[in-house]
FIPATOR-916740 format. One record per residue (C-alpha): residue number from 0; residue in three letters; z, y, x. Coordinates in pm, 1 decimal, padded with zeros to 6 digits, always signed. Last residue first. Layout:
  pos  code        pz        py        px
  NUM   Ala         Z         Y         X
...
***
This chain:
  pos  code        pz        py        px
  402   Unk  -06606.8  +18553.8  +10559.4
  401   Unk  -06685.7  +18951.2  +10532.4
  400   Unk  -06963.4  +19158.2  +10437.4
  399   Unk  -07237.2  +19397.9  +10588.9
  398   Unk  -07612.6  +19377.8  +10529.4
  397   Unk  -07864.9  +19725.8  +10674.6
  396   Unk  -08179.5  +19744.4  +10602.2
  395   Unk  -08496.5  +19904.2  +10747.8
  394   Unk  -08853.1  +19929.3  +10599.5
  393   Unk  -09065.9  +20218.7  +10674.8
  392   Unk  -09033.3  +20245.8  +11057.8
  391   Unk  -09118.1  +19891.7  +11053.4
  390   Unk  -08947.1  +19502.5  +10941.2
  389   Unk  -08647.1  +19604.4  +11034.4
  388   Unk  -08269.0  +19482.4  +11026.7
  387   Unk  -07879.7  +19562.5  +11074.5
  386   Unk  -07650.2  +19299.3  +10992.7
  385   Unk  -07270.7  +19431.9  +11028.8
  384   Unk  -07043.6  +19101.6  +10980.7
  383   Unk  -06684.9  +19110.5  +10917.4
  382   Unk  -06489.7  +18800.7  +11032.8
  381   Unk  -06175.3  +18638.0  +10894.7
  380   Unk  -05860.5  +18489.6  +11083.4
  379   Unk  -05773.6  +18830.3  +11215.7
  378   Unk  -05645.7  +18923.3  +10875.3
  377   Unk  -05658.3  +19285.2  +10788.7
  376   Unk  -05822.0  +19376.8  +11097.4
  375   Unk  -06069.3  +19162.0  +11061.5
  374   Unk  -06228.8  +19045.6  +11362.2
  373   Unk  -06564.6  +19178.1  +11446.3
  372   Unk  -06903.4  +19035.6  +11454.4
  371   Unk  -07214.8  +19275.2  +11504.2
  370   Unk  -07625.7  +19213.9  +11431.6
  369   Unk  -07860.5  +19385.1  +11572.1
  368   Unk  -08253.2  +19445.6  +11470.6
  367   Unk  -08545.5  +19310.6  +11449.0
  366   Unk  -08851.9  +19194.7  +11249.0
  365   Unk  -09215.2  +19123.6  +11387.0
  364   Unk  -09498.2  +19022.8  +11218.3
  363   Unk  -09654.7  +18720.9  +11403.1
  362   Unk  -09783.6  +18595.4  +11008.8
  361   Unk  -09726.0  +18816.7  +10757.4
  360   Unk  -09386.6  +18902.8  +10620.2
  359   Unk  -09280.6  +19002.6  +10202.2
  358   Unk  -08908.2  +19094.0  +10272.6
  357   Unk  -08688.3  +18947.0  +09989.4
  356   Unk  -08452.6  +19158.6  +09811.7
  355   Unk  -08074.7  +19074.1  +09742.8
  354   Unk  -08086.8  +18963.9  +10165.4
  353   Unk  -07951.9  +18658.2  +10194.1
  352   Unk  -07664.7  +18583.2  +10493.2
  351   Unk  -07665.5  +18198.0  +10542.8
  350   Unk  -07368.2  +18012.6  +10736.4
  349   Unk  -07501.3  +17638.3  +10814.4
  348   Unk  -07368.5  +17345.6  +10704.4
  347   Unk  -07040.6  +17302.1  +10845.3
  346   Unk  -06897.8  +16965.0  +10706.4
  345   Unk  -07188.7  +16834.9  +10889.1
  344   Unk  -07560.1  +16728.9  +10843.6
  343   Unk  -07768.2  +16536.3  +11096.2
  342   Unk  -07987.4  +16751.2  +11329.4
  341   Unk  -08305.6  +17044.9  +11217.0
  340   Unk  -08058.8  +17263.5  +11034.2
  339   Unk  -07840.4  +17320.8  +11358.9
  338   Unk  -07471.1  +17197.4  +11294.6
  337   Unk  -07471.9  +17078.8  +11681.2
  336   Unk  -07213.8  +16833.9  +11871.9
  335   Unk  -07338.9  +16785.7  +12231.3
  334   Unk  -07261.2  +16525.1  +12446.4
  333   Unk  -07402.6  +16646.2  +12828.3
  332   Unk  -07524.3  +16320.4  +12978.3
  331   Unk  -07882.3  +16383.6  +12953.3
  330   Unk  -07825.7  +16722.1  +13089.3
  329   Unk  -07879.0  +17053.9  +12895.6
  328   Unk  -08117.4  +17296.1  +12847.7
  327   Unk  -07969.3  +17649.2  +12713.7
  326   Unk  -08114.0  +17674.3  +12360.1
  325   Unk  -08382.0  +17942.8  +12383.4
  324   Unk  -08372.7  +18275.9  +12425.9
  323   Unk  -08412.9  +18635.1  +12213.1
  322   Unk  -08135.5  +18833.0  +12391.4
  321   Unk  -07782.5  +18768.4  +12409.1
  320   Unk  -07858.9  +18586.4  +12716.7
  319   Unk  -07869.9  +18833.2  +12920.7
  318   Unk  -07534.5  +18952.1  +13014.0
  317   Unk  -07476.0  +18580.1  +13046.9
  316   Unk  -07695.8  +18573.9  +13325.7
  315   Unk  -07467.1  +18841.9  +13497.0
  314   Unk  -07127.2  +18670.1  +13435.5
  313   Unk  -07305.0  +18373.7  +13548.3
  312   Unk  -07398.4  +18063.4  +13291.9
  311   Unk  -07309.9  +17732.2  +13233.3
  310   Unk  -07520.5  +17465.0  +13145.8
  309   Unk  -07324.3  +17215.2  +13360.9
  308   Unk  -06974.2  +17322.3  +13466.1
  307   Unk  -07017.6  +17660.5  +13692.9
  306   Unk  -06737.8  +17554.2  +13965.5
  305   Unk  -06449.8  +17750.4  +14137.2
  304   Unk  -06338.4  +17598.5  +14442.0
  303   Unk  -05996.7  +17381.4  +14420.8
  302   Unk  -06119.2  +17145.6  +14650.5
  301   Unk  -06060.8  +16832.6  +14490.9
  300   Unk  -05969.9  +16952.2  +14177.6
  299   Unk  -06296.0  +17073.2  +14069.7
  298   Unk  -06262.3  +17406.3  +13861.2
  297   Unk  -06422.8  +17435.3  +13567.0
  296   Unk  -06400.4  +17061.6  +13426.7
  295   Unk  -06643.1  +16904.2  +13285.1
  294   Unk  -06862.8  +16945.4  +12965.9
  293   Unk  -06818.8  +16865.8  +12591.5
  292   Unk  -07087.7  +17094.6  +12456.6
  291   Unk  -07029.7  +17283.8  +12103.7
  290   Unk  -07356.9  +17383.8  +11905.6
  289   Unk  -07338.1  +17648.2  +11669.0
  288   Unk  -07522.4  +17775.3  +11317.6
  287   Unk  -07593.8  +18065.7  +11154.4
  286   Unk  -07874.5  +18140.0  +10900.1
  285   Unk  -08080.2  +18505.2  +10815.0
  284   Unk  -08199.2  +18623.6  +10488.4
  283   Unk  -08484.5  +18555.9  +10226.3
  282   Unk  -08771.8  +18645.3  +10426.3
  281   Unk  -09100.8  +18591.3  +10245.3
  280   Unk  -09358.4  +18376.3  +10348.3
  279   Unk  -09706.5  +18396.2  +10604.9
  278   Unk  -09576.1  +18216.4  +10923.7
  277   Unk  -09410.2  +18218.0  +11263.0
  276   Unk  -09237.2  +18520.0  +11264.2
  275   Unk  -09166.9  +18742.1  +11511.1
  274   Unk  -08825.2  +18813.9  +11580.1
  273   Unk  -08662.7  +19063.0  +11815.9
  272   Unk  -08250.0  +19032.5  +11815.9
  271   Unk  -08002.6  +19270.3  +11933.5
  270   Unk  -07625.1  +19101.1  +12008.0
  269   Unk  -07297.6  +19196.2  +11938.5
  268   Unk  -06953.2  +19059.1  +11977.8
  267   Unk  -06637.8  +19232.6  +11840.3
  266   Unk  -06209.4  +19105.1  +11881.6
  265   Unk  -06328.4  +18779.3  +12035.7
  264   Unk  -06427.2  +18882.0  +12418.2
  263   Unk  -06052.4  +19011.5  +12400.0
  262   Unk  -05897.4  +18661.0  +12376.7
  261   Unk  -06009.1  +18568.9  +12717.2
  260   Unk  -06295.1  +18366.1  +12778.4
  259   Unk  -06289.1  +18151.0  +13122.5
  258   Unk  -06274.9  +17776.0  +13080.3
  257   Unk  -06317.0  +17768.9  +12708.0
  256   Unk  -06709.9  +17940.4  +12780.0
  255   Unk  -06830.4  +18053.9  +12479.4
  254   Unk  -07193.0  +18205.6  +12408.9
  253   Unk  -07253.5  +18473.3  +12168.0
  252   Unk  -07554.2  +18607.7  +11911.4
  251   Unk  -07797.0  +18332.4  +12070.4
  250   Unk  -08174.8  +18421.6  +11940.4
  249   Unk  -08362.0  +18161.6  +11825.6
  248   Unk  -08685.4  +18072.2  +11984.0
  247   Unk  -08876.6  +18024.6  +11731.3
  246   Unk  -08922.0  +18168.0  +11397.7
  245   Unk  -08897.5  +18121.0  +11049.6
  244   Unk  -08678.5  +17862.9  +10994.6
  243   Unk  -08641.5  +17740.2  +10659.6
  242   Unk  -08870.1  +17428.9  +10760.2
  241   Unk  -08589.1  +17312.8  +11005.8
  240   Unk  -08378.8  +17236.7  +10685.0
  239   Unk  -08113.6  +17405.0  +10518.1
  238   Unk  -07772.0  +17293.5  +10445.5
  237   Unk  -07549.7  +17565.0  +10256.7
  236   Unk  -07216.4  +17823.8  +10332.0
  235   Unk  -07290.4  +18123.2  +10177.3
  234   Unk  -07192.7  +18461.2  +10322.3
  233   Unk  -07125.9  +18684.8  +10012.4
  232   Unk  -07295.6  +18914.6  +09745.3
  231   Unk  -07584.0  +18658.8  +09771.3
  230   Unk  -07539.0  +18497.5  +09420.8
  229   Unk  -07276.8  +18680.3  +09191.4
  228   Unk  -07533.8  +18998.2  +09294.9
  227   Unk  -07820.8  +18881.3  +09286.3
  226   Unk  -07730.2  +18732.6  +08911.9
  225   Unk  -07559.4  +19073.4  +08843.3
  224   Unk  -07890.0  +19233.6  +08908.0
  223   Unk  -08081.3  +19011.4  +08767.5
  222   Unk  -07903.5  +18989.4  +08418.5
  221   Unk  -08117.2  +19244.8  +08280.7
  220   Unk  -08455.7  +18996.8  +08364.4
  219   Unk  -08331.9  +18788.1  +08027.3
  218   Unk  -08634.3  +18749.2  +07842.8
  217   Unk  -08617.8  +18453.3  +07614.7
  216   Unk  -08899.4  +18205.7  +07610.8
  215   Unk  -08582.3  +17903.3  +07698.2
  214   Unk  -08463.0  +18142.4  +07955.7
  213   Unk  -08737.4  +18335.4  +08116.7
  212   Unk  -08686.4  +18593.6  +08437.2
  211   Unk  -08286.8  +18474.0  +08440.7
  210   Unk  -08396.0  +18148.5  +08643.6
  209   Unk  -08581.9  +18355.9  +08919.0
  208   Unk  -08241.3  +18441.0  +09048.7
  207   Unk  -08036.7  +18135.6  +09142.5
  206   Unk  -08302.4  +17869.5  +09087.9
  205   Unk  -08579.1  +18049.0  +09239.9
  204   Unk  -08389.7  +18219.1  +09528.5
  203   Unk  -08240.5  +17880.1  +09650.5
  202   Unk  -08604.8  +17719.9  +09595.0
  201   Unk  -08821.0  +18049.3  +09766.8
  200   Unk  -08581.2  +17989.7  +10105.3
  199   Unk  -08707.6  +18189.1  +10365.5
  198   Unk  -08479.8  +18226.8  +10695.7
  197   Unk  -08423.1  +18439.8  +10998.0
  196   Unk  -08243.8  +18272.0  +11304.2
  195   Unk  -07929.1  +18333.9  +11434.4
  194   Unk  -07762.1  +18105.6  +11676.5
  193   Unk  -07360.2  +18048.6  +11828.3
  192   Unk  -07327.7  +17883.3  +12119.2
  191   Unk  -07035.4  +17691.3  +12240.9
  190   Unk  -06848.2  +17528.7  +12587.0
  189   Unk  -06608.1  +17340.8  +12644.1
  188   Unk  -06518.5  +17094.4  +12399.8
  187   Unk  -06265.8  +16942.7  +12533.9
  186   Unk  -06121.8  +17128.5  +12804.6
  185   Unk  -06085.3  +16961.2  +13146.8
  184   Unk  -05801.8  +17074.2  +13399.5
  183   Unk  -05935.8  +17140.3  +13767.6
  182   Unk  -05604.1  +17415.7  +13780.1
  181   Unk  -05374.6  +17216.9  +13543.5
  180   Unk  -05348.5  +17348.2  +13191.8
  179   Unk  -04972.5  +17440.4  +13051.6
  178   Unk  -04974.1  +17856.2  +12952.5
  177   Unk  -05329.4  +17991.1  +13018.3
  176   Unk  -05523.6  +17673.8  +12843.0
  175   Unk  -05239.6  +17682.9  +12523.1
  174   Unk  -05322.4  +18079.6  +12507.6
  173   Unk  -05667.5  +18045.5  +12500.8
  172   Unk  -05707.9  +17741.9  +12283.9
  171   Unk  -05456.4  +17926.9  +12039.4
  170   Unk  -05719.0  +18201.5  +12079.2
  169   Unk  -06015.4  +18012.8  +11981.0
  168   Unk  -05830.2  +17924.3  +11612.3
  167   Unk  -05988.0  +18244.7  +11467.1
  166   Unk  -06065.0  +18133.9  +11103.2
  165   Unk  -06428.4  +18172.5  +11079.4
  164   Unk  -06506.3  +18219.8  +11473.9
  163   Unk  -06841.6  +17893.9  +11521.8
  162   Unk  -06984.8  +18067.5  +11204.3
  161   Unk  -06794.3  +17841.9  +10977.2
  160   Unk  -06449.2  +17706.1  +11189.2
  159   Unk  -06493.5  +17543.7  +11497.6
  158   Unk  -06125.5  +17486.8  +11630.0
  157   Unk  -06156.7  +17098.4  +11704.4
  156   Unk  -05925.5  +17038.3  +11985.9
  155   Unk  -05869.4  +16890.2  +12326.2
  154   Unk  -05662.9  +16994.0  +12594.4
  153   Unk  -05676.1  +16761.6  +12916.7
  152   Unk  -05448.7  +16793.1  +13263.9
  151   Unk  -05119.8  +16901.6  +13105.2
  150   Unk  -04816.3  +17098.1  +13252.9
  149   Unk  -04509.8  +16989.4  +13150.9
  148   Unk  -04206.0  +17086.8  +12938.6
  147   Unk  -04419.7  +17161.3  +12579.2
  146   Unk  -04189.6  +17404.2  +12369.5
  145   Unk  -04353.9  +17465.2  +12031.2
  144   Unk  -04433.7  +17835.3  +11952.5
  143   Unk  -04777.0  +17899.7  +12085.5
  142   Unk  -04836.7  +17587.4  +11988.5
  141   Unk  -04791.1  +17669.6  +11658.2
  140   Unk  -04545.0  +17440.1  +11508.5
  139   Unk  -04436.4  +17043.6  +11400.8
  138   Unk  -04473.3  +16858.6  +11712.0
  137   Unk  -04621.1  +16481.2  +11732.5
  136   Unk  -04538.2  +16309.3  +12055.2
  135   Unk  -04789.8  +16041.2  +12127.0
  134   Unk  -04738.6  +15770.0  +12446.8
  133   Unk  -04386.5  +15590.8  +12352.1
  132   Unk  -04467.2  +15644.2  +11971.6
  131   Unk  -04818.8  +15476.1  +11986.0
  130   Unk  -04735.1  +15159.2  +11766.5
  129   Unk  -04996.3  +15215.4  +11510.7
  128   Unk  -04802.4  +15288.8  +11253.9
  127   Unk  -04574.3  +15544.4  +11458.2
  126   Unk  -04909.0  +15746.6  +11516.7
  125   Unk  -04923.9  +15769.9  +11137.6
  124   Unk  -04613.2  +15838.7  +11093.4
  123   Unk  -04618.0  +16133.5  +11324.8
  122   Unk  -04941.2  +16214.7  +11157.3
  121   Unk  -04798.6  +16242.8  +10819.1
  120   Unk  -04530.0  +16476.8  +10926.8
  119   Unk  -04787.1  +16679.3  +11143.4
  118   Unk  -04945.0  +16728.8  +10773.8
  117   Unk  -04659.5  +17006.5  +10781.9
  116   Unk  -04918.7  +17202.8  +10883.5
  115   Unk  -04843.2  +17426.1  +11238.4
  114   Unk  -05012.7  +17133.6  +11414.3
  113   Unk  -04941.8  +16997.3  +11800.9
  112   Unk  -05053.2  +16654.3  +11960.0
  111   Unk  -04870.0  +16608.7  +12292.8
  110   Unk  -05048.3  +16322.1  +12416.9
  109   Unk  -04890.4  +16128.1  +12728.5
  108   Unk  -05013.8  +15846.9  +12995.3
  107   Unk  -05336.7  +15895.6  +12853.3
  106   Unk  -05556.2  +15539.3  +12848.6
  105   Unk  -05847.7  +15569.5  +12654.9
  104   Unk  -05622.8  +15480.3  +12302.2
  103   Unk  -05413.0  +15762.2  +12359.7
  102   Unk  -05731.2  +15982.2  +12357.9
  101   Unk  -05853.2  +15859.1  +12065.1
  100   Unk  -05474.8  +15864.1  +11940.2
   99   Unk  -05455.7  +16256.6  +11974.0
   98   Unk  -05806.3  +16293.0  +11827.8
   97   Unk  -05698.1  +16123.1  +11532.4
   96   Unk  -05344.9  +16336.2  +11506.8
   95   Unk  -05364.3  +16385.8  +11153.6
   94   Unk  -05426.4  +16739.0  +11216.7
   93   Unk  -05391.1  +16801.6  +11545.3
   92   Unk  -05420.4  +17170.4  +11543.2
   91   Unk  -05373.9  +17161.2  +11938.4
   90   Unk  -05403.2  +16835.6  +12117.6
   89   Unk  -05223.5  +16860.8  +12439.9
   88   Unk  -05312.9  +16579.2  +12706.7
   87   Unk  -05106.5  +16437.1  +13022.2
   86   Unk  -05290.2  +16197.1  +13200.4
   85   Unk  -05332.2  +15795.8  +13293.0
   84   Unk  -05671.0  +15765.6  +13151.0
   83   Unk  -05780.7  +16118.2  +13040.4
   82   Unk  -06005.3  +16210.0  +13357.5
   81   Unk  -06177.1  +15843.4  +13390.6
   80   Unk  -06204.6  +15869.7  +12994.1
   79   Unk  -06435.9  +16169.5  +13010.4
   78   Unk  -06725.2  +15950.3  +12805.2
   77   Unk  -06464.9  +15778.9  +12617.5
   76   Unk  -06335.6  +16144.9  +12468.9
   75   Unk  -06681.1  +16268.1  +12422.1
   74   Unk  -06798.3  +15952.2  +12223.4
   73   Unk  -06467.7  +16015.8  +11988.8
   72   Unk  -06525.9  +16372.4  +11947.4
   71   Unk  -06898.7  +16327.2  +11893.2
   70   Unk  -06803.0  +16043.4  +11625.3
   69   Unk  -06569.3  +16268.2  +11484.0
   68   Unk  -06783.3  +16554.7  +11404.4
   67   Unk  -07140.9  +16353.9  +11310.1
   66   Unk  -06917.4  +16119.4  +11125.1
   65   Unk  -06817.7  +16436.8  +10855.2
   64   Unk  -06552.5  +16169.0  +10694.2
   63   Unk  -06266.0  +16285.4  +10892.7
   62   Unk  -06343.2  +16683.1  +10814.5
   61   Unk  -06367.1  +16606.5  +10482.5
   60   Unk  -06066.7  +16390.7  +10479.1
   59   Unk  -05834.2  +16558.6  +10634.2
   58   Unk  -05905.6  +16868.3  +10386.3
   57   Unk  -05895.8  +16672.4  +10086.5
   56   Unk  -05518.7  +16573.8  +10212.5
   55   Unk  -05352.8  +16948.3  +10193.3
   54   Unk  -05096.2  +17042.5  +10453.7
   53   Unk  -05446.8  +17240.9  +10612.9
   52   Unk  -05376.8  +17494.7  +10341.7
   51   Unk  -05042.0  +17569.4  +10432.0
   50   Unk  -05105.2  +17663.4  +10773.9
   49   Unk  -05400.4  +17908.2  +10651.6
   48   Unk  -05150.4  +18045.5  +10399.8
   47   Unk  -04827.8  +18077.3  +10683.8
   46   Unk  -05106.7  +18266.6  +10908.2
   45   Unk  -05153.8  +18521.4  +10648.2
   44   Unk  -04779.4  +18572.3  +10588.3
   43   Unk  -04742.9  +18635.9  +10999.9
   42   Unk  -04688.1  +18436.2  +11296.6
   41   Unk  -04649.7  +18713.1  +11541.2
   40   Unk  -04922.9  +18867.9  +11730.8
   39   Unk  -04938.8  +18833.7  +12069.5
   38   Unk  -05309.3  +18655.9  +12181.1
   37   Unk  -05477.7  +18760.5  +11841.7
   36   Unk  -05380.6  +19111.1  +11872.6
   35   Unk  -05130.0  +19235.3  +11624.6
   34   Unk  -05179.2  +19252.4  +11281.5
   33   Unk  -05204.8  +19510.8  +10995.7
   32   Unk  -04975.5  +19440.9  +10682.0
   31   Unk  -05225.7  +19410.9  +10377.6
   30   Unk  -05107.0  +19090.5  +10222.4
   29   Unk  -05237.6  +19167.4  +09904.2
   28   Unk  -05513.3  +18918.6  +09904.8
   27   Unk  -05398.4  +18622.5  +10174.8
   26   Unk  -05325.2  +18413.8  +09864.4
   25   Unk  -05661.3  +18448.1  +09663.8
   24   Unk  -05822.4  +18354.8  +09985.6
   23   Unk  -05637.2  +18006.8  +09991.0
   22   Unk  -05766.3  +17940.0  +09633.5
   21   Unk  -06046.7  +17769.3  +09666.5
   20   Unk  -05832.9  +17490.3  +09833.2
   19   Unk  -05999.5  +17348.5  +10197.4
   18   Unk  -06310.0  +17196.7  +10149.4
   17   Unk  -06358.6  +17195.0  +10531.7
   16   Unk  -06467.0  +17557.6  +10530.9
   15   Unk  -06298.2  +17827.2  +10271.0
   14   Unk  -06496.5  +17841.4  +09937.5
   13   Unk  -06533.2  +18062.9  +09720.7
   12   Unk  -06598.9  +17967.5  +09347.8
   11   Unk  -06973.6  +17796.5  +09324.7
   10   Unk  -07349.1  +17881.8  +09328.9
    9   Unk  -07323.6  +17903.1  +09722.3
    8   Unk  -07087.8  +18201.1  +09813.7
    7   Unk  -06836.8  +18272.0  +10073.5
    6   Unk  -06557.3  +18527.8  +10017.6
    5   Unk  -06489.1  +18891.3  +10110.6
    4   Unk  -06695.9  +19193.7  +09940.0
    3   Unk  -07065.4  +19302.4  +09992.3
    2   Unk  -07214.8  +19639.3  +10027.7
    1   Unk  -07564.5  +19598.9  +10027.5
    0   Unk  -07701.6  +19925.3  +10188.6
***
C-alpha cells in the first residue's frame, strides 16, 4: 500500500499545470467545506483560488507559448470556419481572449468570451487593441454566472487540465452547452481520450534514488526511503519518450464525448487494463496522456437527426472500449491535439504514477489490473486515483494519491 498525499511531483515544489503559482495548493488547504455537485454547486473559496491563479501572467504565457496547443486551436478554428463565419460563439475560460479573436478573425458575427480571472480585464483591452470591440464582448464571471441573451451556434474552450480532468473545467462546458447551444451547434474540441500505459524509466529512478547508494564514496542508502518517498510520493508531471512505453496497444481509461456527457459521467470512471509487455526491463510506474479531436457537429442542422460525429462511438461500443484498444482511427481531416510521448511536447507532459519499487518483467509477461478516478470531495477540482496492479498471484499492489 503506498499511501500518497496531494500534490504533483518531478524533483521540484508542487506544481499545478500551466506553471500556474506553486502555491495555489497551499491556499485550498484548510478549506475543508464539502461541495456540491459539479453542475450546482456554488462558487466556493476553492473556486475563488483556482480563479485567482489564472489572474497571473506566467500562466498566459505558458499555455500561449506551448505552439502545439494554440496552433491546433487556431488550425481547428479555420478548418470549421464555414460554421463560425457569420455566428454567435461563447468562449468559456477565455483567458486572454486568443481563441475568442481567432474566431473573430474567421468571420463570427459575435464572440462572447467569458473568464472568472480578472485577466478578462486584460483581454478586454486586448480585444479593444485590435479594434474587435463591435464583434468581442469580454465578461468578467463564471459562465455559469454571467448573463449571455442569445443562444450561440459555436463554444470553444481549452479545459484540458493534467490527466485530461485535473481541475474539473468539463462541467462549465456542460452547463454552457445545455444552457445557450443551438441544436446542430459545434463544440470545439469535441471529443477526448484519456490513455494509460505502463512505463520503465531506469534514468528518472537513477538520478532520483540510485544517487543516495554512493555520494562522493560515502554510503548514504538510509536516505532511500525518504528519497522514494520526496520522489514518487505524488503524480509527477514529466516528458517521456515512446521508448518508456512498455506495451502496445494502450488501454483508454475514458473517452469524452462534449456533445452528450453529462456532469455525472465525471464524479468516478474506471477501467480494467491487461498488459503484456513488450520487453525484458523493469516497470517503474504507469503514464497518462490525452488526445482531444476537433470534430463536427452532433446533430446536423439540416434535418435535425441525431449524428455520431466522426470517430464516435455507440453507447454500447463505448461500453467496450475501456478495455485494452487502440487509438480510435481517425479521418485525414480530423485535427487532433495529442500530449502522447511519441508527438511534439506540450505544456502537459504526461502524468506519471511510479511505483516506490520497481517490478522486475520478462518479456510478454503480463500485468493488470484497474485503475479508478474520482472527484475529490474536498475540492472537486482535484482527482484521487486508486491504481490497483499485478504482476501474479504473488505480486499485487495497490497506488492511491491525489492531483
Amino acid at each position: 500500500m503506498l499511501a500518497r498525499g496531494p500534490g504533483f511531483s518531478n524533483g521540484h515544489p508542487p506544481r499545478p499545470r500551466r506553471g500556474r503559482p506553486r502555491g495555489l495548493r497551499d491556499s485550498y488547504r484548510g478549506l475543508l467545506q464539502q461541495q456540491e455537485p459539479p453542475s450546482a454547486r456554488p462558487c466556493t473559496e476553492f473556486d475563488k483560488a483556482y480563479f485567482h491563479a489564472y489572474s497571473h501572467i506566467g500562466v498566459h504565457e505558458e499555455m500561449i507559448k506551448d505552439h502545439v496547443r494554440t496552433g491546433t486551436y487556431k488550425a481547428a478554428i479555420m478548418q470549421y470556419q464555414n460554421l463560425i463565419e457569420g455566428k454567435v460563439v461563447l468562449d468559456v475560460g477565455c483567458g486572454t481572449g486568443i481563441l475568442a479573436i481567432f474566431c473573430a478573425f474567421a468571420g463570427a458575427r459575435r464572440v462572447y468570451a467569458v473568464d472568472a480571472s480578472e485577466i478578462a480585464l486584460q483581454a478586454n483591452e486586448i480585444v479593444k487593441d485590435n479594434n474587435l470591440s463591435d464583434k468581442v464582448i469580454v465578461m468578467l464571471g463564471r459562465v455559469e454566472d454571467v448573463n449571455i441573451e442569445e443562444n450561440v451556434d459555436v463554444i470553444i474552450s481549452e479545459w484540458m487540465g493534467y490527466m485530461l480532468l485535473y481541475e474539473t473545467m468539463l462541467p462549465s462546458i456542460i452547463f454552457a452547452r445545455d444552457k445557450w447551444l443551438k441544436p446542430g451547434g459545434l463544440i470545439l474540441p469535441s471529443h477526448a481520450t484519456l490513455y494509460m500505459a505502463p512505463v520503465t524509466h531506469t534514468a528518472r529512478y537513477s538520478e532520483s534514488i540510485d544517487f543516495w547508494r554512493d555520494v562522493y564514496g560515502i554510503k548514504m542508502s538510509a536516505m532511500l526511503p525518504l528519497a522514494k518517498q520526496s520522489a514518487f510520493e505524488e503524480p509527477c508531471i514529466e516528458t517521456i519518450t515512446g521508448e518508456n512505453i512498455l506495451t502496445w496497444p494502450l488501454v483508454q481509461v475514458m473517452e469524452v464525448d462534449c456533445y452528450t456527457i453529462i456532469v455525472q459521467e465525471l464524479e468516478s470512471v474506471t477501467a480494467k487494463y491487461r498488459f503484456s509487455s513488450m520487453l525484458n526491463a523493469p516497470l517503474h510506474g504507469f503514464a497518462f496522456w490525452f488526445d482531444v479531436e476537433f470534430n463536427g457537429p452532433a446533430i446536423s442542422p439540416s434535418n435535425n437527426h441525431l449524428q455520431f460525429p466522426s470517430g464516435s462511438l455507440s453507447s454500447d461500443q463505448h461500453s467496450q472500449s475501456s478495455s485494452q484498444s487502440k487509438k480510435r482511427v481517425k479521418s485525414d481531416e480530423t485535427i487532433v491535439l495529442s500530449t502522447a510521448p511519441e508527438d511534439a511536447p506540450t505544456h502537459w507532459q504526461q502524468t506519471l504514477l511510479y511505483l516506490y519499487e520497481p517490478i522486475e518483467l520478462k518479456q510478454d509477461q503480463i500485468i493488470e489490473g484497474s485503475v479508478t478516478l474520482t472527484q475529490s470531495k474536498e475540492n472537486a477540482r482535484f482527482l484521487n486515483i486508486h491504481l490497483e496492479y499485478s504482476r501474479s498471484i504473488f505480486h499485487k499492489g495497490v497506488c492511491d494519491a491525489m492531483i
